[in-house]
N, C-alpha and C positions, 0 to 999 in steps of 0.2 A: 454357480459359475457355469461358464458356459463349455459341450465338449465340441470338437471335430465336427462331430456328426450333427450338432443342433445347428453350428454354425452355417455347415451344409445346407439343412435342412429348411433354414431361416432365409440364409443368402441366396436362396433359386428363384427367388422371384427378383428383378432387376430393379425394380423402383424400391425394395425394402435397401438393394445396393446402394441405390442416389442417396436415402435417406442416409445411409450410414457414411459415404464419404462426406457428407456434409455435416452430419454431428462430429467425424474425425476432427472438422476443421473449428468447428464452432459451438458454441452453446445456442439452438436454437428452441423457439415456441411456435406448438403448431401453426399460429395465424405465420408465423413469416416461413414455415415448410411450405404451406398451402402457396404464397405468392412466390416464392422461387421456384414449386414443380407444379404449378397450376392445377392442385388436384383439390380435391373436397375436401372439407374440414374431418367428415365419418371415416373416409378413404387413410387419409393420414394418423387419426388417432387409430384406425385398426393396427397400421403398420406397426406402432409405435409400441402398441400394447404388447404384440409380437413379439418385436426388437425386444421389450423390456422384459418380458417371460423367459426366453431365453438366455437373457441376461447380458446382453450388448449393447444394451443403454441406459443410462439410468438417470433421475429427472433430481431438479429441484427448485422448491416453491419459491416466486418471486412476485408478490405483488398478489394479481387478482390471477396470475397463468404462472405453467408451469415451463421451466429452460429444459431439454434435454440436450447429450452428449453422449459419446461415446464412451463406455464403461468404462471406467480405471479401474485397476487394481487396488487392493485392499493397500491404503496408507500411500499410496504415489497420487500425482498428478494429472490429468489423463493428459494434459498439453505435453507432457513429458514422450509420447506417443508419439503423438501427430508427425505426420510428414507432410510438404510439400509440394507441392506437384511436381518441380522438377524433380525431387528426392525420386517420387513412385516413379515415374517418365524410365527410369535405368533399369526399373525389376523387370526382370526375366521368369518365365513358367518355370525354370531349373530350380529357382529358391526356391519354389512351391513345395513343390518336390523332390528335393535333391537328390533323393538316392535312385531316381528314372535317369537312367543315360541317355545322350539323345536319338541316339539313333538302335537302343534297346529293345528285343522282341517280348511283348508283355503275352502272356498265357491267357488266352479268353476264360472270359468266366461265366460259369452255367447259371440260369436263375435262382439256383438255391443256395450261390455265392459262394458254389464251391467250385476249383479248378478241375476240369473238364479232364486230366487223369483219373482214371478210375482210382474208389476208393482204396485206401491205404497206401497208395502208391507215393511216392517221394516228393518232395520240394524242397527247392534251393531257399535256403535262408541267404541274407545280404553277405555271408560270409563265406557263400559256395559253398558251406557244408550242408551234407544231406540229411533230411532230418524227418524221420518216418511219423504222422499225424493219425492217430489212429484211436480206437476205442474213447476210454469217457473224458481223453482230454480234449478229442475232438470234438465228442458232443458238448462240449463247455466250451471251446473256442467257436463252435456254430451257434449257440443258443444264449453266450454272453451279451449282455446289455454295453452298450461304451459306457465307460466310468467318466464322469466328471470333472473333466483339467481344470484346476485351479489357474484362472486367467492371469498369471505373476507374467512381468516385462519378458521372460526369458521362456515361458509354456510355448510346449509345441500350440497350443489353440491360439496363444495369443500371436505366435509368429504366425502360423498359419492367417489368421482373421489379417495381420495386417499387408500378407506379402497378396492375399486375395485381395484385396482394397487397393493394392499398389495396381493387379493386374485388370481392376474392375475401373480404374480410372483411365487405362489405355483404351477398353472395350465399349465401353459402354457412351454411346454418340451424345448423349444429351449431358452427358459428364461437364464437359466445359463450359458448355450455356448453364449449366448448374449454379457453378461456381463463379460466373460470372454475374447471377442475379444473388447470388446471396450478399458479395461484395453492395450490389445497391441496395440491397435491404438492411446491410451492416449499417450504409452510409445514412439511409434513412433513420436507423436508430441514434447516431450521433448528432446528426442533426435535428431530433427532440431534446435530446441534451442543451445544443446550443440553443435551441430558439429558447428555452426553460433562460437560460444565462440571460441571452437578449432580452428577453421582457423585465428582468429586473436589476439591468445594467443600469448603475447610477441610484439604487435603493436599496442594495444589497447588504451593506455594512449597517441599512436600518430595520430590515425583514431578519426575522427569526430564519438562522438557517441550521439544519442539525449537525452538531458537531464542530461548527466554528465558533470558536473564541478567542479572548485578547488573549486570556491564560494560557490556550495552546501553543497562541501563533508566538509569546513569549518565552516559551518553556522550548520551542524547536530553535527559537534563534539563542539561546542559552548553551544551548548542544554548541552552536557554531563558534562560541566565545573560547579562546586561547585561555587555560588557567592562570590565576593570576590574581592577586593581593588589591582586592578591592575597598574602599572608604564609601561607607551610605552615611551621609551626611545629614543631620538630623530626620533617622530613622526611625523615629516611634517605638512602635512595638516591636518591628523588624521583621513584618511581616517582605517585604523586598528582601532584606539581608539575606531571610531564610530560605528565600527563591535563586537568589545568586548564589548562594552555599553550594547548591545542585554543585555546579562545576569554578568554583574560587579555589585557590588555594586556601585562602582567609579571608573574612571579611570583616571590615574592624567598622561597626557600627555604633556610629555617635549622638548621643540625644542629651539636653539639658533637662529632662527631667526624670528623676529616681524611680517615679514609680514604671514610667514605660521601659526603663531599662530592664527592673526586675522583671515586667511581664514578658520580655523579650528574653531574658536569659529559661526562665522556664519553660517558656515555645521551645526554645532551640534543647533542653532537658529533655522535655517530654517528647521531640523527634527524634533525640541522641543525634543531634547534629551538634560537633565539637568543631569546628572550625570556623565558629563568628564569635568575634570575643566583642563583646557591649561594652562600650567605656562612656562615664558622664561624664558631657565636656559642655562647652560652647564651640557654636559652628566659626565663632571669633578667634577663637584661642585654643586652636585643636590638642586635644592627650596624645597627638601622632609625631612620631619624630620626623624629620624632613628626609624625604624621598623614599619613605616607606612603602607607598603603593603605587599600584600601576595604574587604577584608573579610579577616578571619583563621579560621586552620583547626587545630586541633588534634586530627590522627589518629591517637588510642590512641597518643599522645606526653605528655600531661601528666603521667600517672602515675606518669614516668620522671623530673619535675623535684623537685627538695629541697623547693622552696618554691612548691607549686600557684597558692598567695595570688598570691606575686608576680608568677610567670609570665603571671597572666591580670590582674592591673595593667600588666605591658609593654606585652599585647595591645591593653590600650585606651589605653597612650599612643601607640600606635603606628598608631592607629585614625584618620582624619578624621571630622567630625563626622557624625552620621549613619550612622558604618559598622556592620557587624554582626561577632559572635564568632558560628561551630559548632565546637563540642565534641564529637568522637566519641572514648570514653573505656569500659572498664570499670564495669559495676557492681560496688560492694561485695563480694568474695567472698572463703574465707577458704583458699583456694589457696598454703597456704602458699611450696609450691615455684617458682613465678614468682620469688620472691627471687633465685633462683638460675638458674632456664632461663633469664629475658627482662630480668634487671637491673633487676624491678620495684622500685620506693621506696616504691610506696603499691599497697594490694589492693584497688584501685580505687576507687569514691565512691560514695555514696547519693544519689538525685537532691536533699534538702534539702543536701546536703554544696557540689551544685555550682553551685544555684540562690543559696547564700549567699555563696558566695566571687562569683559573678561579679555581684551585687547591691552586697555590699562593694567592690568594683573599680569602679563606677561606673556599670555598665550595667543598662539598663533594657528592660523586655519579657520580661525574662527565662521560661524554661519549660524543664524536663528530664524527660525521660520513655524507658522502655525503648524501643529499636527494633531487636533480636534477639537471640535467645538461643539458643546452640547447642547440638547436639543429645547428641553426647556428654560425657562426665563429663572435665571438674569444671565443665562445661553454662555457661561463661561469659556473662554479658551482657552488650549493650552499649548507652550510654545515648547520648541525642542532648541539650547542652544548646545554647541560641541568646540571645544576648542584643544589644542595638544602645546605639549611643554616642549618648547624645541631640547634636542639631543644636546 
């Protein structure tokens, strides 16, 4: 950690100052030090090596280069610090120093840093009292080392370091033209960002990109869902129920066959998720009493039911007033062998096909439109339809 006297000691050279009100404000790497203070790459990494031995900067690994900044404190933020230029613009030399009055007579001082009263003679402590310095405490107040201020939000080094960096942005001429090319080399950085975005605008849902998925982008819009008594409508194994669970109140998940049931009730065992209760039904003839949930879900399950019509009349007797139907379903395609792989009954639907049936059923608002189509053959689509149960 850095004391007083290293700060001192560090801070007298003027461009190690640039360097440092510009790490206050930024996390920078030498190539963008070098085009903001037009110095040498050698020239800047000395600075830096400096800065960082004394302990006023500290760096970290990004890529093929390294960012530095202005040291933080141990477990704080270092933005937590920063000030803005208007902020520093109001510091006066009095915060520096507070206990200098201003129009105060200071004691000259002899080169061996002692006051120019002969020895053993008296000095005013800040409290006016007189306080005689003599023998081996004196020799230990002249030949002490400065001790090392632990750099915390509130040390005298660390106020001191930022009310100097307040007064070094008034003084110092090249301060605003500083600060004003770092803003363009900020801007340059953002704009490698974007042109990165630009070049794979319009292929980006098809390029690997890290960290984005359907599962996340599903899992945040889950957070944004109101709790509330949901129906998965020939649910399988329940692996959706046990996604909804996150934030349902319940989720009463329906399948016609035993054994996906059982596998589903054991998921939700082995998660110790208690809030989906698996019931075997037909998507015809639901185990749901009327106006039991709030919102129903049909996931690339209806096209498996005999009778669509009816299915999605269960759905809305099984609806409270006000609730909604989503429909994720196949579009229309003439795939004949689905009969056969997936126990298809129907080759999916036309969005007038599912906009009518759910119209016919009672529900109102209704809208159906494609929301993906995949990439290889027989390049399946898949439609989203929504309808709600008038109040």
């Amino acid at each position: 950690m850095a004391s007083i006297v290293k700060i001192l000691r560090v801070a007298a050279d003027p461009n190690r100052l640039r360097i440092l009100l510009l790490l206050r404000a930024e996390e920078l790497s030498v190539a963008e030090l070098q085009e903001i203070l037009a110095m040498g790459q050698s020239t800047i990494s000395t600075h830096l090596a400096q800065l960082k031995q004394a302990g006023l900067v500290e760096d970290r690994r990004t890529g093929k280069s390294n960012l530095y900044r202005l040291a933080s404190p141990p477990g704080t933020d270092a933005s937590a610090f920063s000030r803005s230029p208007q902020e520093e613009s109001g510091t006066s030399v009095s915060v520096i120093f507070p206990q200098i009055e201003p129009n105060a007579a200071v004691a000259p001082i002899s080169p061996e840093g002692e006051n120019e009263n002969s020895p053993g003679q008296s000095q005013r402590s800040p409290g006016n009292k007189v306080e005689e310095i003599s023998g081996p405490r004196r020799a230990a107040s002249k030949n002490a080392s400065p001790a090392p201020v632990a750099m915390t939000p509130e040390s005298p080094a660390r106020t001191f370091l930022d009310d100097l960096l307040a007064c070094a942005a008034l003084e110092i001429p090249q301060a605003p033209h500083d600060q004003a090319a770092m803003r363009r080399v900020l801007r340059k950085r953002q704009d490698k960002t974007r042109a990165f975005f630009d070049s794979v605008a319009g292929r980006l849902g098809r390029d690997y990109v890290p960290g984005k998925s359907w599962k996340s982008t599903a899992e945040a819009l889950l957070r944004l869902m109101p709790p509330m008594t949901i129906a998965d409508l020939g649910a399988g194994e329940g692996a959706f129920a046990l996604l909804l669970a996150q934030r349902a109140k319940k989720v009463i998940a329906v399948d016609s066959s035993a054994r996906m049931i059982e596998v589903g009730r054991e998921q939700a065992a082995r998660n110790a998720i208690n809030n989906v209760d698996f019931r075997l039904g037909d998507m015809e003839e639901l185990p749901i009493g009327a106006g039991e949930v709030e919102l129903v879900f049909f996931t690339q399950s209806l096209h498996h039911a005999l009778h669509p019509a009816r299915a999605l009349e269960e759905a809305w007797r099984i609806l409270a007033p006000g609730g909604r139907i989503a429909v994720l379903d196949l579009a229309k395609h003439r795939f004949e062998e689905a009969r056969e792989l997936y126990a298809d009954e129907w080759l999916g639907f036309s969005e007038a096909e599912l906009e009518a049936m759910l119209e016919k059923a009672g529900f109102t608002e209704v809208s159906a439109s494609a929301v993906d189509k995949e990439p290889e053959a027989p390049q399946f689509q898949t439609l989203l339809a929504v309808g709600t149960k008038p109040s």
